[in-house]
N, C-alpha and C positions, 0 to 999 in steps of 0.2 A: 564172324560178326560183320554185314554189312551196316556201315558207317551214313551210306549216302541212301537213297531209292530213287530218287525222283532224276531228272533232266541234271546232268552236271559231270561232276565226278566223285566216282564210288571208292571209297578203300575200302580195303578188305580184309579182313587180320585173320588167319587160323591158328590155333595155339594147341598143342594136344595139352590132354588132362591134369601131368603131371610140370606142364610148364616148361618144359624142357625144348622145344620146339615153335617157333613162331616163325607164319612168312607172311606179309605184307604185302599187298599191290594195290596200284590205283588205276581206274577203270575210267575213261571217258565214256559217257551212254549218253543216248540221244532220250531215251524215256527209262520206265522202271523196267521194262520187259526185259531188258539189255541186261540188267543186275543180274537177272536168274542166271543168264548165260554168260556173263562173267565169273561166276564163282565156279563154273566148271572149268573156267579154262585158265585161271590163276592158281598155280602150281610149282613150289619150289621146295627141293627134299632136299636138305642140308642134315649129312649123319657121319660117323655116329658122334651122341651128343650124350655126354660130354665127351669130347676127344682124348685119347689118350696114350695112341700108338703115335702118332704126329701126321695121320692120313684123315683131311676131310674131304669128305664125297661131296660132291653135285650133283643131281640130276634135275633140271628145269623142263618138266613134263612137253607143252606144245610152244612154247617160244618160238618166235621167227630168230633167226639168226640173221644179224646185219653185217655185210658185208663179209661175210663166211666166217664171223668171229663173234663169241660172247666176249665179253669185260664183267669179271669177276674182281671185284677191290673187299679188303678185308680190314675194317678200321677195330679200332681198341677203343674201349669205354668214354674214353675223352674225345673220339672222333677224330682220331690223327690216323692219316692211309697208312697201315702198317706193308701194305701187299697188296699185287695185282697178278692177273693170270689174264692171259688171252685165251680161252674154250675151243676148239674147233669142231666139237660136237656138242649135244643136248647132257652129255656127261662127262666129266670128268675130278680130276680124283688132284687135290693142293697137298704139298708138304708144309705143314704149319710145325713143324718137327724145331725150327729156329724159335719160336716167339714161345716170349715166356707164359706161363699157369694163370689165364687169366678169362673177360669173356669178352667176345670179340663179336661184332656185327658183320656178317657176310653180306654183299648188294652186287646184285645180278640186275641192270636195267633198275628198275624200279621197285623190286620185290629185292626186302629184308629177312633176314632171320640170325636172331643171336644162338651162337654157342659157347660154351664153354671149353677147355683145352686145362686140360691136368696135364 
């Protein structure tokens, strides 16, 4: 679901079917053109979901990387930083294996996506 079209900034929510998955970004464009090609290139795979071995994946499809590092922070329903990870590639793999059965928002840059953790 594009949010914006015009001149401004665009967010973008993807959700699969079963609700289980949601990633977020927001897109500065100069016109609508800019939207189409925004939604190709806002991409965040956050699995599996629900978690339940205590291993969540990353992969942030074409992200720049700034200064040779992602910041990956993982807050809890109430919005308190429970965790941070610094990335050194387009994947990597958090032990959420500590925090208790509950659902948590992962935020990579600008792009969200909540999970769940059994």
């Amino acid at each position: 679901m594009v949010t914006a079209v015009s001149a401004g900034v665009a967010t973008i929510t993807v959700t699969t079917a079963d609700g289980g998955y949601t990633a977020t970004c927001s897109v500065t464009v100069s016109n609508a053109t800019a939207v189409k090609e925004a939604q190709i290139a806002c991409k965040l795979y956050v699995y599996p979901n629900p978690v339940v071995n205590g291993e969540l994946r990353i992969e942030n499809g074409d992200w720049k990387i700034e200064n040779g590092e992602l910041r990956v922070e993982i807050y809890n329903v109430n919005g308190v930083l429970v965790g941070t990870r610094r990335a050194l590639s387009l994947q990597t793999t958090i032990d959420i294996s500590h925090l208790p059965a509950d659902e948590y928002i992962v935020k990579v840059g600008n792009r969200t996506a909540k999970v769940v953790k059994k």
